[in-house]
N, C-alpha and C positions, 0 to 999 in steps of 0.2 A: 504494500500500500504506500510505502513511503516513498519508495524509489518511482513508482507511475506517478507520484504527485509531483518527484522533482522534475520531470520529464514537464512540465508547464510553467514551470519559473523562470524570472529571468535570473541572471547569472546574480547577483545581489540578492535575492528573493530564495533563491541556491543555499547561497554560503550564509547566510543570517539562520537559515532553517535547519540547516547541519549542525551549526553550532548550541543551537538551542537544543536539538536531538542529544548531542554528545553530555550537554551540559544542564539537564533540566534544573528548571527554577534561577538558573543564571539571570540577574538583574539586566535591566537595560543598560545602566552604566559600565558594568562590566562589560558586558557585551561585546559597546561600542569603541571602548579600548582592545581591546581582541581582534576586534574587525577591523579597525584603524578607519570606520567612518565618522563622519561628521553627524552630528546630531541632530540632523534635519535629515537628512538621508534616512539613516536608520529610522527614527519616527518615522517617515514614510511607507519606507521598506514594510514594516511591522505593523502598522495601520490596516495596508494592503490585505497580509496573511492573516491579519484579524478576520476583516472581516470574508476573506472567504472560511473560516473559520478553520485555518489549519495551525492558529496559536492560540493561547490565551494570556491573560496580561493581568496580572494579580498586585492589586498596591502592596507596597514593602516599605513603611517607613515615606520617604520623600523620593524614592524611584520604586522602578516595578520590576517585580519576576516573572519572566516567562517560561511558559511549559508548552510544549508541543501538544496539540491535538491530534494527534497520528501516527 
């Protein structure tokens, strides 16, 4: 299931979602140190896979963790 879902992503939509796989419950901030994007990106990126609902985005404090739906 995971791998026919990455076959629709783009290459950023990709690697944000592997990494969340590897790392669940990983915060956004962390994340986007790891990924080496910018913080508009990434909120976008994440936004996206929200709402086709293949993440979720849980408040942690003053950033969020995210967990893979898939």
């Amino acid at each position: 299931k995971f791998e026919f879902a990455m076959k629709f992503l783009n290459p950023y939509e990709a690697k944000v979602l592997r990494k969340i796989k590897e790392e669940e419950g990983i915060t956004q901030s962390t994340l986007r140190l790891k990924l080496d994007m910018s913080k508009a990106k990434l909120s976008y990126v994440l936004q996206d896979l929200e709402k086709r609902e293949l993440i979720k985005r849980v408040e942690k404090g003053k950033t969020l963790q995210i967990f893979s739906k898939i």
